[in-house]
KOLDO-28801 format. One record per residue (C-alpha): y, z, x; chain; residue in three letters; residue number from 0. Coordinates in steps of 0.5 Angstrom, whole numbers, plus 500, padded with zeros to 3 digits. Last residue first. Example, Ala and Ser with C-alpha at 12.3 -4.5 7.8 and 13.67 -1.06 7.14 Angstrom:
BEGIN
498, 514, 527, A, SER, 1
491, 516, 525, A, ALA, 0
END
This chain:
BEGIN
648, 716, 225, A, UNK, 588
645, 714, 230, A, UNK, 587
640, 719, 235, A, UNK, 586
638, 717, 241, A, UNK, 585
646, 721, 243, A, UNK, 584
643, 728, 243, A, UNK, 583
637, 727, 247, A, UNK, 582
641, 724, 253, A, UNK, 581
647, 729, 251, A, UNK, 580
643, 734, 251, A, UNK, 579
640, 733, 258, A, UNK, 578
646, 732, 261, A, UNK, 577
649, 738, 259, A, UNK, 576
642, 743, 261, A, UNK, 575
642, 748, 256, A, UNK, 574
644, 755, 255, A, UNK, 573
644, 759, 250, A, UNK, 572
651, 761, 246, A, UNK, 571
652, 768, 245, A, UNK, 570
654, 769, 237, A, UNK, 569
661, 773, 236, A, UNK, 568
657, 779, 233, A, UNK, 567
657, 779, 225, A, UNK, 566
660, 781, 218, A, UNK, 565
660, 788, 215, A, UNK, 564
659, 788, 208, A, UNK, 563
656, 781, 207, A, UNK, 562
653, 780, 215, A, UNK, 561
650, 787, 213, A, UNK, 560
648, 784, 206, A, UNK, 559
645, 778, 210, A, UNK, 558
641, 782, 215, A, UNK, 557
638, 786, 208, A, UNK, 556
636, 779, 205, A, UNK, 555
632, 778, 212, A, UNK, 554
630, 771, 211, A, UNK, 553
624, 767, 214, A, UNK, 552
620, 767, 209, A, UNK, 551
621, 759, 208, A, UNK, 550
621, 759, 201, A, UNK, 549
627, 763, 201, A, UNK, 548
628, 764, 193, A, UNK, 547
636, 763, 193, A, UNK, 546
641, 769, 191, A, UNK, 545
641, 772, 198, A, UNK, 544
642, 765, 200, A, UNK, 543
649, 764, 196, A, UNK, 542
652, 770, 198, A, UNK, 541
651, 768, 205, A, UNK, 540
654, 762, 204, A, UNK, 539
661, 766, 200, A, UNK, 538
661, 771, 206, A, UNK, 537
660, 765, 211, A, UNK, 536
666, 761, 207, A, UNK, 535
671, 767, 207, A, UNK, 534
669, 768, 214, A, UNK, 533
671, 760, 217, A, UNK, 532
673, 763, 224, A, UNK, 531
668, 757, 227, A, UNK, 530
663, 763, 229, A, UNK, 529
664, 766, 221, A, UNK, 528
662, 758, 219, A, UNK, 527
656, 757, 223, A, UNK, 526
653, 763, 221, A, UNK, 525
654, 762, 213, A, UNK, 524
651, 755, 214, A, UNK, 523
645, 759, 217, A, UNK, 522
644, 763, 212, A, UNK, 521
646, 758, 207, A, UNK, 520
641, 753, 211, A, UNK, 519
635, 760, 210, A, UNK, 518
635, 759, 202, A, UNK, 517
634, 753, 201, A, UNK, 516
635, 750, 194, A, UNK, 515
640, 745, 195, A, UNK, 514
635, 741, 200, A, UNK, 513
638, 735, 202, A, UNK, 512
645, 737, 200, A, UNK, 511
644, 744, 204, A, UNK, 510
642, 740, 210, A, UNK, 509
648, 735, 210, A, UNK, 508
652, 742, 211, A, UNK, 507
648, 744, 216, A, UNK, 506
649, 738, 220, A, UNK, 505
656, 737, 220, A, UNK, 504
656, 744, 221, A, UNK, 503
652, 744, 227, A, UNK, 502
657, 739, 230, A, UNK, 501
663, 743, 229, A, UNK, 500
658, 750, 233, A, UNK, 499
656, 746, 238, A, UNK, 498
654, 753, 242, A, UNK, 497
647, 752, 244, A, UNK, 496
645, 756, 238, A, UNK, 495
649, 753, 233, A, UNK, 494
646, 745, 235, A, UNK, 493
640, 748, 234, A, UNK, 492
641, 751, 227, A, UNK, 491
644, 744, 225, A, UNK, 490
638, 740, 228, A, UNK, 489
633, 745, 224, A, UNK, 488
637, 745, 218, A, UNK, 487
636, 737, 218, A, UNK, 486
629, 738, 219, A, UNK, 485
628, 743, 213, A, UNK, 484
632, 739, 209, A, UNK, 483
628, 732, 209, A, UNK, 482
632, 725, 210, A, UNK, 481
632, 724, 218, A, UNK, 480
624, 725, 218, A, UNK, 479
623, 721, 224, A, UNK, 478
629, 721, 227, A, UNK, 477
630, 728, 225, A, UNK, 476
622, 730, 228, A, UNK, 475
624, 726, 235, A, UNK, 474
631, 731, 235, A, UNK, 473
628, 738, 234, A, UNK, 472
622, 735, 239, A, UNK, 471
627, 734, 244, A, UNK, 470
632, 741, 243, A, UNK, 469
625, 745, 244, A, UNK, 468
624, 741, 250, A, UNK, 467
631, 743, 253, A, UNK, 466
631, 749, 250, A, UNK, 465
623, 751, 254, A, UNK, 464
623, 758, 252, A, UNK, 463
629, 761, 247, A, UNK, 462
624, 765, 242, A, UNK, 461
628, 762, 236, A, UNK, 460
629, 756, 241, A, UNK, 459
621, 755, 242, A, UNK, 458
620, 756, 233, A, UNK, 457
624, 751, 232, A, UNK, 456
621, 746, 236, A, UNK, 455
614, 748, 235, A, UNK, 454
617, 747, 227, A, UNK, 453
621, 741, 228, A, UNK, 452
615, 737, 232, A, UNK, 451
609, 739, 229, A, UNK, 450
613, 737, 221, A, UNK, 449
614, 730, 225, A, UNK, 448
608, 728, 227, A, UNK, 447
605, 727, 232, A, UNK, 446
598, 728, 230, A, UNK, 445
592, 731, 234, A, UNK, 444
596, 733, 240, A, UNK, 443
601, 736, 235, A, UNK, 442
596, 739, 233, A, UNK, 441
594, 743, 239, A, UNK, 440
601, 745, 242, A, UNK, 439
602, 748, 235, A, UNK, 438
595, 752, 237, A, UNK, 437
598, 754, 243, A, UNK, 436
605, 755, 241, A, UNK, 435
603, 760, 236, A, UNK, 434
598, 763, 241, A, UNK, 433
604, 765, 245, A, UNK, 432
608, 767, 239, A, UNK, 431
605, 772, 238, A, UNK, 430
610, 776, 233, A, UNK, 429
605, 777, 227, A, UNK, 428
610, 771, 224, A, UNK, 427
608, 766, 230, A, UNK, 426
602, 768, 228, A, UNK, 425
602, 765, 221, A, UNK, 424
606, 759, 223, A, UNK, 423
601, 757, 228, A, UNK, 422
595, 758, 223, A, UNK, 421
599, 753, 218, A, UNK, 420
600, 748, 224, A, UNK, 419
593, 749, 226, A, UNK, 418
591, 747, 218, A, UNK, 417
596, 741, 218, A, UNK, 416
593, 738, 225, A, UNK, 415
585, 738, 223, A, UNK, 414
585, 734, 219, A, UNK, 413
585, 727, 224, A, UNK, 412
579, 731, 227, A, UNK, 411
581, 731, 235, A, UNK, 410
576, 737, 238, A, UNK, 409
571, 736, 232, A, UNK, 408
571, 742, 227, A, UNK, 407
573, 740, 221, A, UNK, 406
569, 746, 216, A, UNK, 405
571, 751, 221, A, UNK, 404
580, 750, 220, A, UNK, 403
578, 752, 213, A, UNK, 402
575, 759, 216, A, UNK, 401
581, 759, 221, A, UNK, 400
586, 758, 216, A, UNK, 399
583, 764, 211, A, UNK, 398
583, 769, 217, A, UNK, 397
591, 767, 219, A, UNK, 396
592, 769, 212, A, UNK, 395
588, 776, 212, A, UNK, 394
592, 777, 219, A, UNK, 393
599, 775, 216, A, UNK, 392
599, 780, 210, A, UNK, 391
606, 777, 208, A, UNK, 390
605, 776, 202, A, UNK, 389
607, 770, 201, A, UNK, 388
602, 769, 208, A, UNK, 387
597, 771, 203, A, UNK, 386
598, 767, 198, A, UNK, 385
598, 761, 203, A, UNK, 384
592, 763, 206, A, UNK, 383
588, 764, 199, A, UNK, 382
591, 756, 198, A, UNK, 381
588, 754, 205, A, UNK, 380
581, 758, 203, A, UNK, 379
580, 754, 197, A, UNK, 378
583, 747, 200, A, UNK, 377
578, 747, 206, A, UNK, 376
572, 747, 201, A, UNK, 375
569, 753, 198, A, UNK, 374
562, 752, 195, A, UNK, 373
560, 757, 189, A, UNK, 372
562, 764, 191, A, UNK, 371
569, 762, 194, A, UNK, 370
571, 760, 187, A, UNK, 369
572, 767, 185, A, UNK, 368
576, 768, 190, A, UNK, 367
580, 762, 188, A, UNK, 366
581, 764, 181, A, UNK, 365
583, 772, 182, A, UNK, 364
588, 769, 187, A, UNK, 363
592, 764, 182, A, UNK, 362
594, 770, 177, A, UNK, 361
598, 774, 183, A, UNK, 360
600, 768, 186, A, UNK, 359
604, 765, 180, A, UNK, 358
609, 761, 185, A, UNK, 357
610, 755, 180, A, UNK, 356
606, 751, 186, A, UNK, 355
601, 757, 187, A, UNK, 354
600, 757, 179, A, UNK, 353
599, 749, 179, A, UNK, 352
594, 750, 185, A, UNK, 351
590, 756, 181, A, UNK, 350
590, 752, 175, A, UNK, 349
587, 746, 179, A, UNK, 348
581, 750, 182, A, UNK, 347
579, 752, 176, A, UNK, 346
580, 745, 174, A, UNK, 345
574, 743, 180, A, UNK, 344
570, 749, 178, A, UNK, 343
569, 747, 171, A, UNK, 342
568, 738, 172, A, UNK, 341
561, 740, 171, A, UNK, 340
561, 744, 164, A, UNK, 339
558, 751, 163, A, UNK, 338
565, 755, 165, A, UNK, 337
569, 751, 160, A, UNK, 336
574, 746, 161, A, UNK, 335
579, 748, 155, A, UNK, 334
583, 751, 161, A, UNK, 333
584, 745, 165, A, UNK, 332
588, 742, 159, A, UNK, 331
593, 747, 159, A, UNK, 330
594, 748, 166, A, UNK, 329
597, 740, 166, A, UNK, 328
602, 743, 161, A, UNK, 327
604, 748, 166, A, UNK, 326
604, 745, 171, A, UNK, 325
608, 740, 170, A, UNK, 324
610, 736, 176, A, UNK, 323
609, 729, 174, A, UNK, 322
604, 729, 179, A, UNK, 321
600, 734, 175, A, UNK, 320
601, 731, 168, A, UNK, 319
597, 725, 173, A, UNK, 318
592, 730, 174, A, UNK, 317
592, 734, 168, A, UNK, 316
591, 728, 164, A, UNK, 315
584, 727, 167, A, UNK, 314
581, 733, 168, A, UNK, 313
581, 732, 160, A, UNK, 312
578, 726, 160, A, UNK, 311
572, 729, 165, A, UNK, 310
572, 734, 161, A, UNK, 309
568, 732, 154, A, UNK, 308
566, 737, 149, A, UNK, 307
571, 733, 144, A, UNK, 306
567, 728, 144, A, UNK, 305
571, 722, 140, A, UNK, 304
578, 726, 141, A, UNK, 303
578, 728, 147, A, UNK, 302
577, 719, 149, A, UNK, 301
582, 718, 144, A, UNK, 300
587, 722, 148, A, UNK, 299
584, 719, 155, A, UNK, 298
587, 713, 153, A, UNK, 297
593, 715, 151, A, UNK, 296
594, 719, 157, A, UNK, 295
592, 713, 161, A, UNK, 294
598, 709, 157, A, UNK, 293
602, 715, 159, A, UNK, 292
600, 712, 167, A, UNK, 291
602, 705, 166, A, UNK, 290
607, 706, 171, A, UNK, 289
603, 704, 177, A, UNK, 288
596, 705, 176, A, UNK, 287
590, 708, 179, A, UNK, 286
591, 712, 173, A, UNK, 285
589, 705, 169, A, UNK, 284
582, 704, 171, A, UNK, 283
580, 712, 169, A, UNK, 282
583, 712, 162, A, UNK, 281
579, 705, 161, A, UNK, 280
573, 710, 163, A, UNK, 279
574, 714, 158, A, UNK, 278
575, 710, 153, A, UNK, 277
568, 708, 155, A, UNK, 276
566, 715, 156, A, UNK, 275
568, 716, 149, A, UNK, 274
564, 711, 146, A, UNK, 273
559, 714, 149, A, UNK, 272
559, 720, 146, A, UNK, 271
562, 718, 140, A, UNK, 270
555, 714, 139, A, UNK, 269
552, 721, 138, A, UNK, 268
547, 725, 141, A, UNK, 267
548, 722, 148, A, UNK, 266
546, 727, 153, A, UNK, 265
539, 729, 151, A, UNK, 264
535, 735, 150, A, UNK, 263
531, 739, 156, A, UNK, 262
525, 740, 156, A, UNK, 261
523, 736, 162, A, UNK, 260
524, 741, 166, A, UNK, 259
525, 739, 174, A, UNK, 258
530, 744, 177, A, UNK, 257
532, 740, 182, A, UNK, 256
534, 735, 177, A, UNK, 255
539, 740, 174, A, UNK, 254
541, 744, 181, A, UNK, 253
543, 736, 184, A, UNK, 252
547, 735, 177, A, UNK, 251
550, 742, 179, A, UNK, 250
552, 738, 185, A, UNK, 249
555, 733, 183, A, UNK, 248
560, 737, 181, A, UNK, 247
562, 741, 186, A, UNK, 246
562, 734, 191, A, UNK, 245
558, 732, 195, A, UNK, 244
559, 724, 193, A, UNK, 243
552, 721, 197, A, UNK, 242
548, 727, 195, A, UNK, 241
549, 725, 188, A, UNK, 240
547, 718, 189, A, UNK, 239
541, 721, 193, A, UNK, 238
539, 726, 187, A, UNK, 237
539, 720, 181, A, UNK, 236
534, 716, 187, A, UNK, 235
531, 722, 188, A, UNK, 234
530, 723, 179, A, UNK, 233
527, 715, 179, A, UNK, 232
521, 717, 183, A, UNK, 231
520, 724, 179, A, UNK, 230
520, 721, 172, A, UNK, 229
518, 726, 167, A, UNK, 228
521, 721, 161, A, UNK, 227
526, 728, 159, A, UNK, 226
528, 728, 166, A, UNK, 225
529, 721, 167, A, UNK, 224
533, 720, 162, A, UNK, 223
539, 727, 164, A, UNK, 222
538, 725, 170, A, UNK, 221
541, 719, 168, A, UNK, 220
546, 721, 164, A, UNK, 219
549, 725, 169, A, UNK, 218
549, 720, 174, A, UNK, 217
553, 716, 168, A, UNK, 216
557, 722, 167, A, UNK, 215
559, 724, 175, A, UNK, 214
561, 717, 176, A, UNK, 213
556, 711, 180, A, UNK, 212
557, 709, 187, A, UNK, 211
553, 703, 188, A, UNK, 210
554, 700, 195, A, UNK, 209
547, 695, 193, A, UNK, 208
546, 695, 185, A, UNK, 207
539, 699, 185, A, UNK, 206
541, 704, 181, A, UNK, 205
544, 699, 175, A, UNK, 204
538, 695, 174, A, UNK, 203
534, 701, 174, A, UNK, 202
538, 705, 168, A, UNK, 201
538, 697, 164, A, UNK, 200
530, 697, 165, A, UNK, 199
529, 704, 164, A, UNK, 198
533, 703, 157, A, UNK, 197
529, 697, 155, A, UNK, 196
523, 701, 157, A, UNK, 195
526, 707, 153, A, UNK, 194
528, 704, 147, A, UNK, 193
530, 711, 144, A, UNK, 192
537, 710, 139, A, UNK, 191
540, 714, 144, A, UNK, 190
537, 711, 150, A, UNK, 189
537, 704, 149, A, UNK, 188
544, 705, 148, A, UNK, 187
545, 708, 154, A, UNK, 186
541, 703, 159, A, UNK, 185
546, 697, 154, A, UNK, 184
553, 702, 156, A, UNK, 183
550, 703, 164, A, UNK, 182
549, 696, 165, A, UNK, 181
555, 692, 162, A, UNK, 180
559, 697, 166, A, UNK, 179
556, 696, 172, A, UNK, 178
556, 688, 172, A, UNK, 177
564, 689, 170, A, UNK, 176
567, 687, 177, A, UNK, 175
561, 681, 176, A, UNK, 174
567, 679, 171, A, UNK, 173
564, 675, 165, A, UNK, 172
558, 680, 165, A, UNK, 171
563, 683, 160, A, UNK, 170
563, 679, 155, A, UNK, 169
556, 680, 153, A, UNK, 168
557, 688, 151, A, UNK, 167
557, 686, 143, A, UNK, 166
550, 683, 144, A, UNK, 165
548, 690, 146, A, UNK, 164
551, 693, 140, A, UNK, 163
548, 687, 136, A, UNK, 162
542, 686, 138, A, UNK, 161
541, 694, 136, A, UNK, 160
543, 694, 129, A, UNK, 159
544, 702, 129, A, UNK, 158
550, 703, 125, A, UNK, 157
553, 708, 130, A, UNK, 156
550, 702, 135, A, UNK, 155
554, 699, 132, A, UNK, 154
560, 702, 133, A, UNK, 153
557, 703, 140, A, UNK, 152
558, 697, 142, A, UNK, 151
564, 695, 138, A, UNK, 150
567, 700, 143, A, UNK, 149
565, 697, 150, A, UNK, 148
566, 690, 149, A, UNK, 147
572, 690, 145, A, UNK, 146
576, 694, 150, A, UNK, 145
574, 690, 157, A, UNK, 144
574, 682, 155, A, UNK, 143
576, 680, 148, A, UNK, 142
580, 687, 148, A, UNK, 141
584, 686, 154, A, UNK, 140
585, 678, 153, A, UNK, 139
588, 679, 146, A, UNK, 138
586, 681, 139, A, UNK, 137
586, 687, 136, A, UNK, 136
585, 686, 130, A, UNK, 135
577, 685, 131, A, UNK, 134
577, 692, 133, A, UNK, 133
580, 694, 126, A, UNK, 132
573, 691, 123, A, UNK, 131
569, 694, 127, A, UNK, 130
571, 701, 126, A, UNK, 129
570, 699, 119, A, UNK, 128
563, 698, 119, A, UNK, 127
563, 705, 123, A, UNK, 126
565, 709, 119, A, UNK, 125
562, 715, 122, A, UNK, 124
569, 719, 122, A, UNK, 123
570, 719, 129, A, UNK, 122
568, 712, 128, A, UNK, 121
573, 710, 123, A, UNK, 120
579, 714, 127, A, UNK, 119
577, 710, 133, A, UNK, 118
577, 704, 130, A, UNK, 117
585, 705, 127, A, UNK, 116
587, 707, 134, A, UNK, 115
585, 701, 138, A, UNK, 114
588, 697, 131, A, UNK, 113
595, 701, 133, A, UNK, 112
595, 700, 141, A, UNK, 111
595, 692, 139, A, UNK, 110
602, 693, 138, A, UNK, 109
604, 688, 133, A, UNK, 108
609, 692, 129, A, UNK, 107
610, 688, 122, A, UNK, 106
614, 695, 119, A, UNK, 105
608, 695, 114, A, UNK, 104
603, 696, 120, A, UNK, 103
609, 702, 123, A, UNK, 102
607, 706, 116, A, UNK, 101
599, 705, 118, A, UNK, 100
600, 707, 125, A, UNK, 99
604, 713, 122, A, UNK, 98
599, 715, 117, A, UNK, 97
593, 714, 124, A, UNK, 96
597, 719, 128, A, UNK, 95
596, 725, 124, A, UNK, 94
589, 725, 124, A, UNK, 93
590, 722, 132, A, UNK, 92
593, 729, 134, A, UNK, 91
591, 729, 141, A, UNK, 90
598, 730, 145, A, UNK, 89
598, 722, 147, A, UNK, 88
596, 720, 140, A, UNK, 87
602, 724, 137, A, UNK, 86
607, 721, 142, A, UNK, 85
604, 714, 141, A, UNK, 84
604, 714, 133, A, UNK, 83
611, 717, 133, A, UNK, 82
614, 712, 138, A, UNK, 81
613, 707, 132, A, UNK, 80
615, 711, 126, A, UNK, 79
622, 711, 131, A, UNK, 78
623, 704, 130, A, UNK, 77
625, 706, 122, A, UNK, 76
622, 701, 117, A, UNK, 75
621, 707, 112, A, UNK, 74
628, 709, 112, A, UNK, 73
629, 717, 115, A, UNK, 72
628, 722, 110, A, UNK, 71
621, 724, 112, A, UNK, 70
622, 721, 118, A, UNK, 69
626, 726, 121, A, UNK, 68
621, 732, 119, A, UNK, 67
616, 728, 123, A, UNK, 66
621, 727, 129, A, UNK, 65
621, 734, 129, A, UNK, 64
614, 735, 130, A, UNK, 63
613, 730, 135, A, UNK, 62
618, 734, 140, A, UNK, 61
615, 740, 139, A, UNK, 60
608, 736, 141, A, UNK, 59
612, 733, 146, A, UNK, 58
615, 739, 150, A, UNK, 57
616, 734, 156, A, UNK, 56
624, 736, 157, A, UNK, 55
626, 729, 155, A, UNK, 54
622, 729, 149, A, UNK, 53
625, 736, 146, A, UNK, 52
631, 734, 146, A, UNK, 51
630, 727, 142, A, UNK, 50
626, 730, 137, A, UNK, 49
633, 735, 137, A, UNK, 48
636, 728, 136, A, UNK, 47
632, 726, 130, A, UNK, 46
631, 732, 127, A, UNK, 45
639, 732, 127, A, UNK, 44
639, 725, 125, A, UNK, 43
634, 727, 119, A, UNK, 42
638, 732, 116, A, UNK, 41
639, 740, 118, A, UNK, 40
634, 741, 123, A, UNK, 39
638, 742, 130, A, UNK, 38
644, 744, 127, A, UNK, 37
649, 748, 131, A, UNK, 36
644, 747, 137, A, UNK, 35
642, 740, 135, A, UNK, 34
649, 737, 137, A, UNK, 33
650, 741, 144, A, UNK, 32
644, 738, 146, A, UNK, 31
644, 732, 145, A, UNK, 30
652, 732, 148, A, UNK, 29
648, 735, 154, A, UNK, 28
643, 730, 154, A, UNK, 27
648, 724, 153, A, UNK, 26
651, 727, 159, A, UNK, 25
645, 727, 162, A, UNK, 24
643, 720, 161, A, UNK, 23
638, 718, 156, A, UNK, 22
633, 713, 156, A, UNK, 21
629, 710, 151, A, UNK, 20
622, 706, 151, A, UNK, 19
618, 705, 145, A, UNK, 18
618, 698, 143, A, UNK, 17
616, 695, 148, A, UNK, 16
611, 701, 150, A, UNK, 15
604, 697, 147, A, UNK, 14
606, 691, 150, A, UNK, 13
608, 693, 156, A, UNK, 12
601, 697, 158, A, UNK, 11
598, 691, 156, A, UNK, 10
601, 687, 162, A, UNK, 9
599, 693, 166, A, UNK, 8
591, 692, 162, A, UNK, 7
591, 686, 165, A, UNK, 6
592, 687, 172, A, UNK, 5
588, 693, 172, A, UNK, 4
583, 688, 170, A, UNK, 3
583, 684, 176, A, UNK, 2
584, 690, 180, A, UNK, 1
577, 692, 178, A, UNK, 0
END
C-alpha cells in the first residue's frame, strides 16, 4: 500500500492548499476578546467567533458561525472553501454540498468537491450522475484507487454489471491493490446475485498467500457462504478469523459456527460497498503523516453512505484519540451499538478516554462489564489503575496480577510495564520487600528508564541500598533527561543526601518540564525551607496543594502542617562521597 499513501499524501496537499490557518496565542486572545462583546453581530464578528471555536476543536460550532459569516460575506470569499471541508468532516455532507457548489463558482480546483458531489448523488440513488461528478475529479489518485472503487458501485446502483466490474480494472495496475480488486468484484456479484461469478472472485481473494483480510470483507464472506450452504469454504472464512483474535472476529466465528443459512445478506445496497470503500481509503491514509484530517474526511463520507457502519467511526475516534480529545472521540464510539462488531473494542475506548479525563466512576461499570466477553491484558490493567486512584491497593494488586497471567513466559518483552504497575501497588500497601522483588523482575526484562526512577526512588524512600538507589536514579535521567518525573526524582534525591542547592537546580527544572505535578512542589517546598528560603517553601506547598497529584503520593494534611507550622530540619542520608561524585559526574549538563 505505501505506493498509494504516497499519492494520497500529495492529494492530501491538494485538497488543504486553501484551507491552512494558523493563530498564535496572542492572536487567540485578542479573538477572543473581540467576540465576546460581539460574537455574532456582522460577518466579521461570526467569522472570528468561527475562528475561536475551530481552534478550541468545537467544529460543528465553529462551522455554524461561518455560516451565519458567509450569509453577509462576499460570494467569493476563501472561507466558502474551508466551510465544506469543516462540514464534511463533521458528517453534514447535505450542508456541505451547497458550499461546495458556491467554491465551483469561485473557480476552487480541490478534486475533494467532485468526491463529495458523487457522494451526495449516490446517497441519494442518482447514480448516473455520481458517475459524472467522478469523471471531474480527475488525477492519479482518482484514475487509480478513487474512481475505481466508487464508480463501481455507482454502477452497480445502476445494475450494469460489465461496467461496474469493467470500472475496477485500474486497480489490477498495482499487485498492492489485487485485493481490493477482488473483494469489490466478488461483492458486486453478490449484491446483484451472480453467485458463481462471486464465489469465483470471494475464492480468488482467500487463497492469496499471507492473505490477512479486515473484519467487513470477513464479514462479507461468511456472510455469502452461509447463505450458499458452503461449509468448506466457511473453515477457511473461520481460520482467517482465527488468525486475527480479536473481539470482533470473534462474533464472525460465533456467526459461522452457528451454521444458518437463513440469514439476510450484508450488502443490501450499493452504498454498503461504497461505503467501505471510502472507508478503506480512510484506513490507508490513518497510518499516515499529517494527512489524518483528510482520514476524517474520508471516513465522514463513509458514515454518510452507510450510516450503520462502525468500522469508519472507530476510525475517527482513534485519531481524535491521538489529538487528545476524548470527549469528541467518545462521541463517535458511543453511536457503535451493542449488535455491532466493532461494540466491544468502542466500549473499551470510552472507557480508556474516561480514565484519561480522570472519570473513574463512569469508566468502571464499562470495563467490569467487558470482563464477561474476552477481557484482554489492557481491560484488567485499566480496572487496576481505577482501583489504585482509589487507593484499594489489594483489589489493584488483583487486577495486575490477572493481566500479568495472560504473559506468562519467564522473559516476555510485556511483561515489564504491568510488574512495574504491580510493584508500585505494593510499595503503596507498605511491603516493599515484594515491591522490590517484582521492580527487580522488570527491570531485568527491560532496562528501561521508568524501572529504573522508580525502583530507585522507591530504595531511597526506604533508605536501603543509596548508593545503588542514586545509580539508578541518575541511569533513568540520562536516559530520560527531559521527562518531570525523572527530574524530580534526581532533585529529591539530591535533597536526601543533603545537596540541597544541587536539588534546587533540579527541582526547579523538574517543575519546568512537568508544571502541572503536584508532588515536584512538595518537594521543591522542602528544599527551599532547608536552604532558609521559607517564603518560597509556603508559597511552593501552597502551590501543590492546589495541583492534582496524579502521582498519589502527596499527603495534603502533611503540606497544610508544613503550611502552618513549617518543618523539622531535614537529616541528610548518608552515602558514600566518592561513590557519588563517580555517579554524579556520568552526567552532562
Amino acid at each position: 500500500m505505501d505506493k498509494i499513501a504516497l499519492v494520497l499524501a500529495v492529494i492530501a496537499g491538494i485538497i488543504f492548499s486553501c484551507t491552512c490557518c494558523h493563530i498564535n496565542d496572542n492572536q487567540e486572545k485578542n479573538i477572543i476578546e473581540i467576540t465576546s462583546i460581539e460574537p455574532a453581530g456582522n460577518y466579521y464578528g461570526a467569522y472570528l467567533a468561527g475562528r475561536v471555536a475551530h481552534i478550541r476543536h468545537d467544529f460543528n460550532i465553529s462551522a455554524d458561525y461561518y455560516m451565519k459569516a458567509v450569509e453577509k460575506m462576499p460570494s467569493d470569499t476563501p472561507i466558502i472553501n474551508q466551510l465544506y471541508i469543516m462540514l464534511t468532516s463533521q458528517g453534514r455532507i447535505d450542508e456541505a454540498v451547497k458550499y461546495a457548489d458556491l467554491a465551483i463558482k469561485n473557480k476552487d480546483k480541490s478534486p475533494f468537491i467532485y468526491t463529495i458531489k458523487s457522494v451526495y448523488e449516490a446517497k441519494h440513488e442518482n447514480y448516473q450522475q455520481a458517475i459524472e461528478f467522478a469523471d471531474k475529479c480527475d488525477n492519479n489518485f482518482a484514475r487509480n484507487l478513487l474512481n475505481p472503487v466508487t464508480k463501481s458501485w455507482f454502477y452497480a446502483g445502476l445494475g450494469q454489471y460489465e461496467n461496474a466490474i469493467k470500472a475496477l480494472e485500474p486497480l489490477l495496475k498495482d499487485s498492492a491493490l489485487h485485493n481490493i480488486y477482488l473483494f469489490n468484484a466478488g461483492a458486486i456479484s453478490d449484491y446483484l446475485k451472480k453467485n458463481q461469478e462471486a464465489d469465483k472472485y470471494y475464492s480468488m481473494l482467500t487463497n492469496v498467500r499471507g492473505a490477512a483480510l479486515s473484519k467487513f470483507p470477513l464479514q462479507v464472506l461468511s456472510n455469502f457462504y452461509l447463505r450458499n450452504s458452503n461449509q468448506e469454504k466457511l473453515n477457511i472464512i473461520k481460520s482467517l478469523a482465527e488468525d486475527q483474535n480479536s473481539y470482533s472476529t470473534q462474533k464472525i466465528i460465533e456467526d459461522i459456527n452457528l451454521s444458518s443459512s437463513d440469514i439476510s445478506p450484508i450488502i443490501t445496497s450499493p452504498l454498503v460497498g461504497l461505503s467501505d470503500s471510502l472507508f478503506g481509503i480512510a484506513a490507508i491514509l490513518k497510518n499516515q503523516p499529517d494527512v489524518e484530517e483528510i482520514s476524517i474526511l474520508f471516513a465522514s463520507l463513509a458514515i454518510y453512505a452507510n450510516p450503520n457502519y462502525d468500522a469508519p467511526k472507530l476510525l475517527i475516534g482513534n485519531i481524535l484519540d491521538s489529538k487528545e480529545l476524548y470527549k469528541e472521540a467518545n462521541y463517535y464510539y458511543q453511536q457503535i451499538k451493542p449488535e455491532q462488531y466493532n461494540y466491544n473494542i468502542a466500549q473499551f475506548q470510552i472507557a480508556k478516554n474516561l480514565l484519561a479525563m480522570e472519570q473513574f466512576e463512569k469508566a468502571e461499570p464499562i470495563l467490569r462489564n467487558l470482563l464477561n466477553y474476552q477481557p484482554g491484558a489492557e481491560v484488567y490493567l485499566s480496572l487496576g489503575e481505577i482501583m489504585r486512584n482509589y487507593k484499594r491497593y489489594k483489589d489493584a494488586s488483583i487486577y495486575y496480577q490477572k493481566a500479568l497471567d495472560l504473559f506468562p513466559e519467564p522473559i516476555n518483552e510485556q511483561r515489564w510495564a504491568i510488574l512495574l504497575a504491580l510493584g508500585s501497588v505494593y510499595e503503596s500497601m507498605g511491603d516493599f520487600d515484594k515491591a522490590e522483588k517484582i521492580l527487580r523482575q522488570a527491570l531485568s526484562i527491560n532496562n528501561n528508564f521508568m524501572v529504573k526512577n522508580y525502583l530507585g526512588y522507591s530504595l531511597l524512600k526506604n533508605r536501603k541500598n543509596i548508593e545503588e538507589a542514586f545509580q539508578l536514579i541518575v541511569d533513568a535521567y540520562t536516559q530520560a533527561p527531559d521527562e518531570g518525573s525523572i527530574i524530580d526524582s534526581l532533585g529529591w534525591a539530591l535533597y536526601q543526601i543533603g545537596l540541597y542547592e544541587k536539588a534546587i537546580f533540579y527541582l526547579e527544572k523538574a517543575s519546568d518540564a512537568s508544571p502541572s505535578e503536584a508532588v515536584i512542589y512538595d518537594h521543591l517546598g522542602d528544599a527551599y525551607w532547608d536552604m532558609g528560603r521559607k517564603y518560597e517553601a509556603v508559597y511552593q506547598w501552597n502551590h501543590a496543594i492546589k495541583l492534582k497529584d496524579s502521582s498519589n503520593e502527596l499527603n495534603k494534611e502533611t503540606v497544610l502542617q508544613k503550611i502552618n507550622n513549617g518543618k523539622e530540619k531535614h537529616v541528610p542520608i548518608k552515602i558514600d562521597q566518592k561513590k557519588f561524585e563517580k555517579i554524579f559526574s556520568s552526567i552532562k549538563e
